[in-house]
Backbone as JSON, one array per atom type, in Angstrom:
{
  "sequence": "XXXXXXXXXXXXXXXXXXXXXXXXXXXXXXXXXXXXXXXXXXXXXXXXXXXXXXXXXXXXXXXXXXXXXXXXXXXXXXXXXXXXXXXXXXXXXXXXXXXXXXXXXXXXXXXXXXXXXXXXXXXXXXXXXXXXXXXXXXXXXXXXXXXXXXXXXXXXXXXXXXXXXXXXXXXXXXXXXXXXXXXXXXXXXXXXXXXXXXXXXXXXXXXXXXXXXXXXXXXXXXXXXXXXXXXXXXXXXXXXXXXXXXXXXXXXXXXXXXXXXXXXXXXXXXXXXXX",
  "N": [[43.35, -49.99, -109.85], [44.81, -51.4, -107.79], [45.86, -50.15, -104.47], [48.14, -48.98, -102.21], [49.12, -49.39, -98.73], [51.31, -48.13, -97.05], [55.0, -47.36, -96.93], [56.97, -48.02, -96.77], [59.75, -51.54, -96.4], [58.2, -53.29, -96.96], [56.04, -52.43, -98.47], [56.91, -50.64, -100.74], [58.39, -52.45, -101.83], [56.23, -54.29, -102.78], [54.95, -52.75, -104.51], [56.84, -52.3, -106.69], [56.47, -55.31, -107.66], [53.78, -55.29, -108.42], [53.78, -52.99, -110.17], [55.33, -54.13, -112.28], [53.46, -56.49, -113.27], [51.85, -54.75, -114.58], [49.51, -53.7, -112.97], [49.76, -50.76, -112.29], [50.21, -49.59, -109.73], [49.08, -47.5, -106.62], [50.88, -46.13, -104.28], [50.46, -45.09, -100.8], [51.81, -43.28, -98.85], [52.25, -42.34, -96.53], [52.6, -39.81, -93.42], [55.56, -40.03, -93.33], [57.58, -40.73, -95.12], [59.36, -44.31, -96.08], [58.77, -45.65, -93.8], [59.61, -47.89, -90.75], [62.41, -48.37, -91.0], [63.92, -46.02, -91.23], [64.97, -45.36, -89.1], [66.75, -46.65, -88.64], [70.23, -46.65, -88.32], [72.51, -48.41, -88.83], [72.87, -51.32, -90.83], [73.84, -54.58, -91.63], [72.54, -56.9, -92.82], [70.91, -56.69, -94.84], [70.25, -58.39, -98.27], [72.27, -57.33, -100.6], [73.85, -55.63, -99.92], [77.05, -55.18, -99.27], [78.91, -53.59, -97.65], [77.81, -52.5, -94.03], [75.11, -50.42, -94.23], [72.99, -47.9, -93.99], [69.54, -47.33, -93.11], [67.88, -45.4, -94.38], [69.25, -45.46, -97.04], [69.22, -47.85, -97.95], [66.06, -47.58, -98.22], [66.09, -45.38, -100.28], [67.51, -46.57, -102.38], [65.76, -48.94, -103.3], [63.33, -47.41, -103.27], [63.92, -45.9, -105.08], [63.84, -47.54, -107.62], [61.46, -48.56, -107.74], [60.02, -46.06, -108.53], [60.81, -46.45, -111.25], [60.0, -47.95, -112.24], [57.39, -47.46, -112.28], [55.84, -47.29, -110.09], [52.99, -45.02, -108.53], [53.08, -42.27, -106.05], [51.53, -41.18, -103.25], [51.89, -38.68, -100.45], [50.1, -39.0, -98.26], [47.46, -40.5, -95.25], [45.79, -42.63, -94.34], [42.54, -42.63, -92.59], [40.17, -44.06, -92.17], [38.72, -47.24, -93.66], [36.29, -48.51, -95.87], [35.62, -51.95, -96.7], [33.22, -53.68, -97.63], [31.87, -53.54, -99.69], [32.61, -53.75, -103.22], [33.54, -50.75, -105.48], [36.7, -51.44, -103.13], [36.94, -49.25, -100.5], [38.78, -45.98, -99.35], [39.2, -43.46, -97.02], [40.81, -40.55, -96.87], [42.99, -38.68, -94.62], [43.51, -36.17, -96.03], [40.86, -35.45, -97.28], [40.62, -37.41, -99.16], [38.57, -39.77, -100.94], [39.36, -42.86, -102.24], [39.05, -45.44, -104.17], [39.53, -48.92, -105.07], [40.33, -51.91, -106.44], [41.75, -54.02, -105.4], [43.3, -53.99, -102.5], [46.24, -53.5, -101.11], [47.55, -53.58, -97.46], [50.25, -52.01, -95.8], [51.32, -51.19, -93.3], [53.54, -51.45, -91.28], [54.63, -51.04, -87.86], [54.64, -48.63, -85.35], [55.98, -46.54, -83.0], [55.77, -47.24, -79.69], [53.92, -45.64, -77.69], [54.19, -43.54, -74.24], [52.08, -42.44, -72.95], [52.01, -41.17, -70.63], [52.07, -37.62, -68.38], [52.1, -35.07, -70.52], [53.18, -36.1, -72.72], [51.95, -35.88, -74.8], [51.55, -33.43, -75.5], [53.86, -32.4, -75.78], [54.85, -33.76, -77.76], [56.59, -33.8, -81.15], [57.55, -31.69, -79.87], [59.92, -31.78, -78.66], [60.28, -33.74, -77.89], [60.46, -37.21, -79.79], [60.44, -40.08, -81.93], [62.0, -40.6, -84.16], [64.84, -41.05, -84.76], [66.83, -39.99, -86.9], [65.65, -38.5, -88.38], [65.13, -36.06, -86.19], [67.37, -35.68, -84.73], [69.85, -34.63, -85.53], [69.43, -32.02, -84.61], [69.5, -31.61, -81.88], [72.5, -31.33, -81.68], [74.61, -30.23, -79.59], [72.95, -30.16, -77.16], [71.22, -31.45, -74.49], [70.05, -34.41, -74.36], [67.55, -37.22, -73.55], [66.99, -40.93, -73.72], [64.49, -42.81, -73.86], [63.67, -46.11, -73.59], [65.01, -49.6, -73.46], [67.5, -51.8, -73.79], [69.63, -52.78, -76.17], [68.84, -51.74, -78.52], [67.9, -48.95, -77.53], [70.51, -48.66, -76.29], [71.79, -48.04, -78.25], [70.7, -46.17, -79.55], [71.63, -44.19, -77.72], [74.21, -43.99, -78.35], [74.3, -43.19, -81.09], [73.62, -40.68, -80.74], [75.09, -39.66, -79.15], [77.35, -39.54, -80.77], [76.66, -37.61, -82.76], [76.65, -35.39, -81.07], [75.38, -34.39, -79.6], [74.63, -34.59, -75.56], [73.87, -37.27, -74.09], [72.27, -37.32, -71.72], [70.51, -39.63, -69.74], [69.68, -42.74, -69.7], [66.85, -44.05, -69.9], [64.28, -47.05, -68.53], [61.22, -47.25, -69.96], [59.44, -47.89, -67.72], [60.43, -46.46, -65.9], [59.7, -43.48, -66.21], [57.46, -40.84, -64.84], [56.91, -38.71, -66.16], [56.93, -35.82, -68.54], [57.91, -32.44, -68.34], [57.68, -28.96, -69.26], [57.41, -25.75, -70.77], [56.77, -24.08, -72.86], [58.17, -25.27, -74.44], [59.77, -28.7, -74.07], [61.43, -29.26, -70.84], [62.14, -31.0, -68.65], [62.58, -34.08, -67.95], [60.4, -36.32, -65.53], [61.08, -39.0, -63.11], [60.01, -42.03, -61.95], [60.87, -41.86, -58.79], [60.83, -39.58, -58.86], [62.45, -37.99, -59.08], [64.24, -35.35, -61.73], [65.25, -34.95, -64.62], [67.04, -33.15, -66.12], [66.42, -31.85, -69.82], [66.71, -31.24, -73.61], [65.74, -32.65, -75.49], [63.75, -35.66, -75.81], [64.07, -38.76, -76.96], [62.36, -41.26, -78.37], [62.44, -44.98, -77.84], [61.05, -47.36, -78.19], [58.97, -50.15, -77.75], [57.61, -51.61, -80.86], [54.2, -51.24, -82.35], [51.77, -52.37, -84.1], [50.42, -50.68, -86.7], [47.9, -50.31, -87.08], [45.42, -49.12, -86.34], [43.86, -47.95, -88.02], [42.25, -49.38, -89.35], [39.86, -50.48, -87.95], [36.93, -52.38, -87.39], [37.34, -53.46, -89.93], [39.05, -55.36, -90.85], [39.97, -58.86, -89.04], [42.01, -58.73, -86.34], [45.1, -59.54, -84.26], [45.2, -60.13, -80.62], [47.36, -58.04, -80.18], [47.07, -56.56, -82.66], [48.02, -56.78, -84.86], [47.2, -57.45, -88.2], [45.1, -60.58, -89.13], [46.42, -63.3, -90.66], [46.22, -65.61, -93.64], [47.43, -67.93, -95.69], [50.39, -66.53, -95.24], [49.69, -63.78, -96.36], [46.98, -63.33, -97.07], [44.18, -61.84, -96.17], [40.76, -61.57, -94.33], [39.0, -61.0, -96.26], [38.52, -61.12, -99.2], [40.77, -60.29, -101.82], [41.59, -58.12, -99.87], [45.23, -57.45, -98.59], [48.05, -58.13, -96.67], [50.98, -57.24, -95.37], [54.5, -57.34, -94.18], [55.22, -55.95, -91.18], [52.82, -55.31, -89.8], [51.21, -57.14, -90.0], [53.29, -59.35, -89.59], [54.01, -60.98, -86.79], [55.79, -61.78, -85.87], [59.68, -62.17, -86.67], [60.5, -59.5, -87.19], [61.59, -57.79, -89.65], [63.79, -56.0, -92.05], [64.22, -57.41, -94.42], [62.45, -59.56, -94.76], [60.08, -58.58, -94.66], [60.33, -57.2, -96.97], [59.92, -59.59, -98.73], [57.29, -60.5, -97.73], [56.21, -58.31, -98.85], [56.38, -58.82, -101.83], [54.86, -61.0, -102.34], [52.44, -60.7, -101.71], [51.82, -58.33, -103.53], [51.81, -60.5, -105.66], [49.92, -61.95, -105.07], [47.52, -60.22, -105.24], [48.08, -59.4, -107.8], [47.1, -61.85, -108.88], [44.45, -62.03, -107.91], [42.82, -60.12, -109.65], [43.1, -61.24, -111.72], [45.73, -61.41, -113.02], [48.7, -63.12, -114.1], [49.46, -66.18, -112.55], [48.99, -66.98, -108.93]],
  "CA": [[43.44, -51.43, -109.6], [45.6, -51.45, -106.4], [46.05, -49.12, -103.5], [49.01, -50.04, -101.64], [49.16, -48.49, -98.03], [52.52, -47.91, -96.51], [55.97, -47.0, -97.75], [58.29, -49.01, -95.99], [60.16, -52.34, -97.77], [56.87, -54.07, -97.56], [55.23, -51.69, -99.25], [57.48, -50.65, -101.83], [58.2, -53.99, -102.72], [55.07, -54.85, -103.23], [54.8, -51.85, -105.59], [57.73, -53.06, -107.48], [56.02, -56.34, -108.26], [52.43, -54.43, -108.61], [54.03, -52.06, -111.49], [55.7, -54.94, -113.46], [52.34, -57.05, -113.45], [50.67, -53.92, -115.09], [48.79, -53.21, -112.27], [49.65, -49.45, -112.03], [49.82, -49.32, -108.39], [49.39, -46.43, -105.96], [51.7, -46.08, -103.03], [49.84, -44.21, -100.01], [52.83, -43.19, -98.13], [52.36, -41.59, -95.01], [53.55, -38.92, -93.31], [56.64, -39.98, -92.93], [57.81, -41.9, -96.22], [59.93, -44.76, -95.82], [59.01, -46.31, -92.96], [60.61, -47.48, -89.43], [63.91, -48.76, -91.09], [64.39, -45.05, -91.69], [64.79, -44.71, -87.75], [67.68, -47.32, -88.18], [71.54, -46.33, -88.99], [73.08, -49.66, -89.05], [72.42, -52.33, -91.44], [74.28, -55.7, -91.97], [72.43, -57.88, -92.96], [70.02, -56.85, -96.08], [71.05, -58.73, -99.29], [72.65, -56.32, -101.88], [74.89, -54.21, -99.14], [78.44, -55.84, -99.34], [78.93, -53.42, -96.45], [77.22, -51.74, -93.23], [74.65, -49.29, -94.56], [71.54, -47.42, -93.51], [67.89, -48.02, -93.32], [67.31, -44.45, -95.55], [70.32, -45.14, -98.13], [67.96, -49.15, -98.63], [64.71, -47.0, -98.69], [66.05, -44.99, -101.09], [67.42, -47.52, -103.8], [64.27, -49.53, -103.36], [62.06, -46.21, -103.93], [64.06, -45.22, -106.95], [63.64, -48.95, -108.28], [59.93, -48.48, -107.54], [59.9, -44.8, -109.44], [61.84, -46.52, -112.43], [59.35, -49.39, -112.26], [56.28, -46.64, -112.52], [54.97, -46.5, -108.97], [52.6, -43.67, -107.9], [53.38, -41.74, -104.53], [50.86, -39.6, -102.79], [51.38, -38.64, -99.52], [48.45, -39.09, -97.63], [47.08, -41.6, -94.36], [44.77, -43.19, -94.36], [41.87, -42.9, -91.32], [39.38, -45.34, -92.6], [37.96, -48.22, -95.16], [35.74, -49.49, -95.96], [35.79, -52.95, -97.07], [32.08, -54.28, -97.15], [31.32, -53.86, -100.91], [33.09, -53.24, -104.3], [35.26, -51.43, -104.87], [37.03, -51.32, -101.62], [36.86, -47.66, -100.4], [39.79, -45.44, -98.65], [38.84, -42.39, -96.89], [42.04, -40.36, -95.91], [43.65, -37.44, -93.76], [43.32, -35.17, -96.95], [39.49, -35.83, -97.33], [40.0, -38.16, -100.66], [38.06, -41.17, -100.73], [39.83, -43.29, -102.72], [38.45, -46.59, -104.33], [40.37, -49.77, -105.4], [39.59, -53.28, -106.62], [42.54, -54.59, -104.5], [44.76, -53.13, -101.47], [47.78, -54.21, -99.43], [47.86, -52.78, -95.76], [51.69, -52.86, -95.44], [51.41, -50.04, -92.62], [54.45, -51.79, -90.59], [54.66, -50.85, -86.78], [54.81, -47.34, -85.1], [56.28, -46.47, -81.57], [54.71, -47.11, -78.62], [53.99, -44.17, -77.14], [53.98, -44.28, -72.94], [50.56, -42.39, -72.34], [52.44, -40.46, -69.76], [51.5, -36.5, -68.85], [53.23, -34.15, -71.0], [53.75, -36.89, -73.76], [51.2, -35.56, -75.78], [51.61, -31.51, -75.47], [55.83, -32.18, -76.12], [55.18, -35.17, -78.9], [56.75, -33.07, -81.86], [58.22, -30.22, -79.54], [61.15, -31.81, -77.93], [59.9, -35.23, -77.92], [60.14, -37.62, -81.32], [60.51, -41.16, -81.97], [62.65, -40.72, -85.2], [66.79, -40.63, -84.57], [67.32, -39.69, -87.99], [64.82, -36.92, -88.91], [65.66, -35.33, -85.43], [68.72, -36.36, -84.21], [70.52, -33.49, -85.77], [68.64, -30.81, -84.31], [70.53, -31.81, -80.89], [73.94, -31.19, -81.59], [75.24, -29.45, -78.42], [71.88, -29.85, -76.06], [70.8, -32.57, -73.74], [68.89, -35.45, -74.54], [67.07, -38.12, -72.49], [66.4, -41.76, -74.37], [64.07, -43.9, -73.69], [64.23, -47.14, -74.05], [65.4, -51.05, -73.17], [68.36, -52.9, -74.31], [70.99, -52.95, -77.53], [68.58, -50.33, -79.31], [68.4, -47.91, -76.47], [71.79, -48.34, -76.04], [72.38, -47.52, -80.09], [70.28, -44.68, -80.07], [72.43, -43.52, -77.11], [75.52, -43.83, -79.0], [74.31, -42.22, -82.22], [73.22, -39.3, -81.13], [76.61, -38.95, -78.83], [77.97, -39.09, -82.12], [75.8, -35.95, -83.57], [77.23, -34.25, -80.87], [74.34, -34.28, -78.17], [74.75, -34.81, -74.76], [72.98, -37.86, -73.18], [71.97, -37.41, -69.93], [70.25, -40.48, -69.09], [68.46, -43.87, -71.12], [65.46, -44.55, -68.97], [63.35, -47.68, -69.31], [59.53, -46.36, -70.03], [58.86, -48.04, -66.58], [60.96, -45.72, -65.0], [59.4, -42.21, -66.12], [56.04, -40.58, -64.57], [56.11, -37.06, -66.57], [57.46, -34.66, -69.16], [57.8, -31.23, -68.18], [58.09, -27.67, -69.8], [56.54, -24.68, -70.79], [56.34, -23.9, -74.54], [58.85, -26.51, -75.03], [60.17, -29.2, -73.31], [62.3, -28.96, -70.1], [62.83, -32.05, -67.89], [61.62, -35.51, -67.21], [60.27, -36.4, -63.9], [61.26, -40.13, -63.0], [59.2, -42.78, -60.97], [61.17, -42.12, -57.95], [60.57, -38.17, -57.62], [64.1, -37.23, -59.93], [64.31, -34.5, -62.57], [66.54, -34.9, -65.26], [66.62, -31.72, -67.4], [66.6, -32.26, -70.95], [66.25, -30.36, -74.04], [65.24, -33.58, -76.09], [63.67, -37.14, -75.7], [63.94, -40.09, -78.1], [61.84, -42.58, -77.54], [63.0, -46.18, -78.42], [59.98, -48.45, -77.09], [58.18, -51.22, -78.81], [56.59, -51.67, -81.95], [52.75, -51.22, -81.94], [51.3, -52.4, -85.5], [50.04, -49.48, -87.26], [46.37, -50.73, -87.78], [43.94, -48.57, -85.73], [42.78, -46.99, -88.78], [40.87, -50.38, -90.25], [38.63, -50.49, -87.25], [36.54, -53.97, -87.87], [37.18, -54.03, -91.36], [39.9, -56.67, -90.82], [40.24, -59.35, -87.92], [43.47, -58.52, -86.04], [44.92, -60.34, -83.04], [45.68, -58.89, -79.67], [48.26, -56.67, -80.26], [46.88, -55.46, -83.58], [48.69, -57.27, -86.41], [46.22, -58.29, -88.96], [45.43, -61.67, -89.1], [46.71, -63.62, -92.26], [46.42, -67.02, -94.37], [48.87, -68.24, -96.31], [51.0, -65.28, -95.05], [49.23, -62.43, -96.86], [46.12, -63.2, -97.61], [43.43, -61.54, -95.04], [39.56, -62.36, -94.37], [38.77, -59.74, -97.28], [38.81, -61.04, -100.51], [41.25, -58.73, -102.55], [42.73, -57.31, -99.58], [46.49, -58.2, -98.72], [48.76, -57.42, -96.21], [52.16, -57.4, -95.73], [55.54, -56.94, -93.33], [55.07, -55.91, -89.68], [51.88, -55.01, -89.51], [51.13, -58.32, -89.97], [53.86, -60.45, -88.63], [54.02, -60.76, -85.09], [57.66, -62.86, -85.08], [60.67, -61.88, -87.47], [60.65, -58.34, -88.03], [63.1, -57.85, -90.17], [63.69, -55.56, -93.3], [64.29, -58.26, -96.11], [61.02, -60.38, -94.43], [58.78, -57.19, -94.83], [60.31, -56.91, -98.42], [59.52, -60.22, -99.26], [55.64, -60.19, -97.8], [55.76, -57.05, -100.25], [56.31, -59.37, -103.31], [53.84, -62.11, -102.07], [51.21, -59.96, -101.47], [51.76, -57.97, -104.99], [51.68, -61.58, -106.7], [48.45, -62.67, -104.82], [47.16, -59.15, -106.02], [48.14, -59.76, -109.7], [46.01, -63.05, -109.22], [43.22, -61.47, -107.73], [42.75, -59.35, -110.19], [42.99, -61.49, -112.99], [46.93, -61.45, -113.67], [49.52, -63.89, -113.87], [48.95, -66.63, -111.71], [50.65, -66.59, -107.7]],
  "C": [[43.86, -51.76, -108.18], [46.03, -50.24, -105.64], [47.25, -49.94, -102.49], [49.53, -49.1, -100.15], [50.23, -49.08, -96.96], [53.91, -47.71, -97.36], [57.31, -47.56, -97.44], [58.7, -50.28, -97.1], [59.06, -53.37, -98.04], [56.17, -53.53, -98.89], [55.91, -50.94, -100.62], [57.92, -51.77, -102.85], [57.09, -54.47, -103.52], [54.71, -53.78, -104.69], [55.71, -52.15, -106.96], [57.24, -54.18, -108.42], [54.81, -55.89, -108.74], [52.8, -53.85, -109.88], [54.5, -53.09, -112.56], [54.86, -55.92, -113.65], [51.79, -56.41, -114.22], [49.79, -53.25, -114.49], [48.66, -51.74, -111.59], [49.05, -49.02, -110.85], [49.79, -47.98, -107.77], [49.72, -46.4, -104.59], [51.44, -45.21, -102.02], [51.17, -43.57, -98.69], [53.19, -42.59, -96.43], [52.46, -40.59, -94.98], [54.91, -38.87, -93.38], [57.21, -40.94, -93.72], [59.31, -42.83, -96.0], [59.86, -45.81, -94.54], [59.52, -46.99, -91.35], [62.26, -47.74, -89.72], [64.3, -47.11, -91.55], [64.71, -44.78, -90.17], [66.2, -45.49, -87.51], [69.42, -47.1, -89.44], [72.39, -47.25, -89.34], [72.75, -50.76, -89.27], [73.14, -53.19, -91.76], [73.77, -56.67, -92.77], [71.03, -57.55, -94.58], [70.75, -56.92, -97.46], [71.52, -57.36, -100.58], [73.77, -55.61, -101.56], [75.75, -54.77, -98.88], [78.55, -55.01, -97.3], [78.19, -52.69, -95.49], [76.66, -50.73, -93.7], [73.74, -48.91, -94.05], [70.54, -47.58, -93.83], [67.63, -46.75, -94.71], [68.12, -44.92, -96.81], [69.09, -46.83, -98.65], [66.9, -48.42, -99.24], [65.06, -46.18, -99.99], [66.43, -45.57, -102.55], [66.51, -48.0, -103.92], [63.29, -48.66, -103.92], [62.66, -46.17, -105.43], [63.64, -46.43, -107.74], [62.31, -48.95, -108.69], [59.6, -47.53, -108.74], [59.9, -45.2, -110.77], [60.47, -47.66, -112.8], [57.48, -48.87, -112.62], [55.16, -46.82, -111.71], [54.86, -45.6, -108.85], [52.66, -43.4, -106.96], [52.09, -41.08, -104.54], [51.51, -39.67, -101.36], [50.5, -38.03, -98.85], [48.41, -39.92, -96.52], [45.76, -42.01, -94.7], [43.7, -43.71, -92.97], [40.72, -43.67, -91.76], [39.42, -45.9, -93.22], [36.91, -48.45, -94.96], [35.1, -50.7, -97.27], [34.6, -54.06, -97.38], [31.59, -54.38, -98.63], [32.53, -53.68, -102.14], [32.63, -51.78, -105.11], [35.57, -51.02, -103.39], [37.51, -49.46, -101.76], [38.27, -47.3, -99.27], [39.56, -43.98, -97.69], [40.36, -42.1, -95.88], [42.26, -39.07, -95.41], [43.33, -36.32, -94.93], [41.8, -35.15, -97.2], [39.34, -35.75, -98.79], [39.19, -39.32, -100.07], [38.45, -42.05, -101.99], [39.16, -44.77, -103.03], [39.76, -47.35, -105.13], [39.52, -51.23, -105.7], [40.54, -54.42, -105.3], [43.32, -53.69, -103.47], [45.37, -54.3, -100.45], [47.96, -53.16, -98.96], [49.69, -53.5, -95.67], [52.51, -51.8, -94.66], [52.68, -50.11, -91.62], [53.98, -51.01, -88.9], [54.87, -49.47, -86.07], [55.02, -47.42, -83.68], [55.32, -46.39, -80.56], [54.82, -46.39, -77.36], [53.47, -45.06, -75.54], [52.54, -43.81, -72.39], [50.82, -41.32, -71.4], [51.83, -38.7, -69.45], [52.83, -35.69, -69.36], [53.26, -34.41, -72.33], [52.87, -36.05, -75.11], [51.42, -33.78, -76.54], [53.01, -31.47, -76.63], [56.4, -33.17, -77.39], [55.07, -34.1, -79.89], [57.64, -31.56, -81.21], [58.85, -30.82, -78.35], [60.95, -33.37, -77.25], [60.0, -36.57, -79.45], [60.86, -38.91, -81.18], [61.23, -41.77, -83.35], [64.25, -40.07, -84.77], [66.8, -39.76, -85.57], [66.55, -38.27, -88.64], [65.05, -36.02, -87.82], [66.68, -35.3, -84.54], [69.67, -34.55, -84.11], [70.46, -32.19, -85.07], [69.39, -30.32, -82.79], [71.76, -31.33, -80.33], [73.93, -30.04, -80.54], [74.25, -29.26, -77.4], [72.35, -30.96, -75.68], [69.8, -33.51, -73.88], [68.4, -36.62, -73.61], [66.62, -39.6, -73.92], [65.97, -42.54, -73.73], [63.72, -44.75, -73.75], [64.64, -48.3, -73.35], [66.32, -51.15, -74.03], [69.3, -52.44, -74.97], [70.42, -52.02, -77.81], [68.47, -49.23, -78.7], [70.02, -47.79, -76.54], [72.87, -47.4, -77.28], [71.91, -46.57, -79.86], [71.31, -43.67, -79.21], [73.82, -42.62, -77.87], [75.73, -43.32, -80.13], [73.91, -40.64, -81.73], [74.06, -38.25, -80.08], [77.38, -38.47, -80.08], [77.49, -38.08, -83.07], [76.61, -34.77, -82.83], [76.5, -33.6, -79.31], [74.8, -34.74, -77.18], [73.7, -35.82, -73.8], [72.72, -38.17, -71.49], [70.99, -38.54, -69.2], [69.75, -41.33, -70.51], [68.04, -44.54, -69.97], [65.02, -45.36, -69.63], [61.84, -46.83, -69.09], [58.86, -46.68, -68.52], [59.36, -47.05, -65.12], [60.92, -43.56, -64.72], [57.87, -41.87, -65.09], [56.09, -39.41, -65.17], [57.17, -36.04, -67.93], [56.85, -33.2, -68.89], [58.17, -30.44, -68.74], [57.26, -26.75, -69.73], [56.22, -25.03, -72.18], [57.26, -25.39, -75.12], [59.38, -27.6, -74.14], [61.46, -29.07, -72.28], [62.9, -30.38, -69.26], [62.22, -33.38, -68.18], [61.72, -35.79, -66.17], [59.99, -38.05, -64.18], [60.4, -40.48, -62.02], [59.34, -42.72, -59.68], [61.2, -40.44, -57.57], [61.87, -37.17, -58.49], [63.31, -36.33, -60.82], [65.45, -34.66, -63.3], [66.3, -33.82, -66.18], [67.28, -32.17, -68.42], [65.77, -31.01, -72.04], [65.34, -31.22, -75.23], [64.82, -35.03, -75.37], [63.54, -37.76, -76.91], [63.52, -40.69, -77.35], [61.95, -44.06, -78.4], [62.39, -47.51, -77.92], [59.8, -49.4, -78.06], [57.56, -50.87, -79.96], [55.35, -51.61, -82.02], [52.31, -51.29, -83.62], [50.14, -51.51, -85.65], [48.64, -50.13, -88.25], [45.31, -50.53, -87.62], [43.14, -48.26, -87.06], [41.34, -47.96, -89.63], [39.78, -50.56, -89.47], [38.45, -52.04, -87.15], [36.41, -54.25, -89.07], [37.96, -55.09, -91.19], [39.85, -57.47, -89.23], [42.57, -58.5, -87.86], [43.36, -59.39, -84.52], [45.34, -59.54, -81.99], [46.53, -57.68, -79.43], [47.62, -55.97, -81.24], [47.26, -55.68, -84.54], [47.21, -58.03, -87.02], [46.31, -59.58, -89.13], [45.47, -62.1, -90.15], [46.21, -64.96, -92.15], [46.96, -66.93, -95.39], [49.63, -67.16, -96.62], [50.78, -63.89, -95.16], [47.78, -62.29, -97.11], [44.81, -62.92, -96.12], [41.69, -62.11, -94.9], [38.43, -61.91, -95.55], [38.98, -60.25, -98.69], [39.31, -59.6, -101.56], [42.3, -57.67, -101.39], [43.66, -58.11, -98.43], [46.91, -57.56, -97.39], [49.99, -58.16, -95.46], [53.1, -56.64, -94.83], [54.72, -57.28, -91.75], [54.16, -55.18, -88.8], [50.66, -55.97, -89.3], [51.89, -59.35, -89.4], [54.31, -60.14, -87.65], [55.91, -61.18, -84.74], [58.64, -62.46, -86.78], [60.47, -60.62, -88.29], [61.48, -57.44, -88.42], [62.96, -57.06, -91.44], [63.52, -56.61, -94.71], [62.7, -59.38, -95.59], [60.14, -59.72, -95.15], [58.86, -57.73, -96.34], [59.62, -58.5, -99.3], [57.98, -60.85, -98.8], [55.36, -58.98, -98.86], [55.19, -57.79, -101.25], [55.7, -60.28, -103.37], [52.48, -61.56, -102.16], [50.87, -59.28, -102.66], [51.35, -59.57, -105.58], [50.16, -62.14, -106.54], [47.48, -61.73, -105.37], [46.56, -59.39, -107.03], [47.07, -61.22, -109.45], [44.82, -62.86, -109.08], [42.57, -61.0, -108.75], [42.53, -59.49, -111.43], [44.49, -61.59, -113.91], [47.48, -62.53, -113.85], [49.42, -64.7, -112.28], [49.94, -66.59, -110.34], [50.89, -68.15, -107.77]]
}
């Protein structure tokens, strides 16, 4: 019935409302399940958490809720659709092709990588755009973050607190190179510097995670799909949802509640309970 692609609180949400419709959804999850609020250690402000908690400790009540609620996981990506006839087709990284009567894209945003030389060789080997999955790995090297503002400045300060040594937080306008051999060794700055490093975090912009639809969907200049009445795309049947779609307030409890909009328009699609 429904294919629901991403794993973040859009996309689990939406699964949530998807499973208690009947609609025996399937949750395409990524590589990297959970999302970007899994990249974030300090949470205030999402309803339920009396006090300061983490983006994984949310993702993970939400998933189990989901589990309990009798969402399906795979992980998988998804590098095409297509969207041109019934049912709507999926073709992904594992080489399934997956069919659906309905899907929500609720792929949220992915780092925006600088393009730089090196970036590519050292992305995964001493380079990574996740605090929390490699953070740890650190303890007692040298790291480089890069980055703008309050969240640069956080990532700084968490991953002093692992134990790492930050040796600089560059903005992205201020690198020209990553250097090493087998693994990464320095970064070479705009002005000719070397800072030796045994890690980079990178803490850039958001870039909505939507190359893979091609021209199956309109999207607007950056890349967020374009909506009506919040979720509903140019696709009859298909949805989409969080920050892959909204350009302004991207926010965990937003996402979650494009999740449960986008499930409800679903269930109507489909023939359920009306949205």
């Amino acid at each position: 019935n429904l294919v629901i692609i991403g794993s973040g609180p859009a996309g689990l949400t939406a699964g949530i409302y998807a499973a208690r419709a009947g609609l025996q959804p399937l949750v395409l999850e990524g590589l990297e399940s959970g999302g970007q609020l899994m990249q974030t250690q300090h949470v205030a402000n999402y309803p339920g958490f009396a006090a300061t908690t983490s983006g994984p400790a949310i993702i993970a009540a939400i998933r189990a809720q989901a589990e309990a609620a009798g969402v399906r996981f795979k992980m998988d990506v998804v590098e095409k659709v297509d969207f041109t006839g019934e049912p709507k087709k999926l073709f992904t990284m594992m080489g399934d092709t997956l069919e659906a009567r309905a899907v929500i894209v609720a792929t949220g945003a992915g780092v925006t990588k600088t393009g730089l030389p090196g970036e590519a060789k050292f992305f995964g080997r001493g380079i990574s755009a996740c605090l929390t999955c490699d953070g740890a790995f650190y303890t007692g090297k040298t790291v480089v973050v890069v980055g703008d503002g309050a969240a640069a400045k956080g990532a700084a300060n968490y991953l002093a607190r692992l134990g790492a040594t930050v040796a600089a937080v560059l903005a992205p306008a201020a690198l020209a190179a990553f250097e090493g051999d087998e693994k990464l060794r320095a970064v070479r700055t705009s002005d000719g510097a070397t800072v030796a490093a045994d890690g980079v975090f990178l803490v850039t912009a958001r870039t909505p995670q939507t190359q893979f639809l091609g021209a199956a969907l309109p999207t607007d200049a950056r890349g967020h799909v374009v909506v009506a009445d919040q979720v509903k795309t140019g696709v009859p049947g298909v949805f989409a949802a969080g920050d892959c779609a909204r350009a302004n307030y991207k926010q965990a409890v937003v996402a979650a509640g494009d999740g449960a909009l986008a499930a409800l328009e679903a269930a109507a699609y489909l023939g359920g309970r009306p949205a």
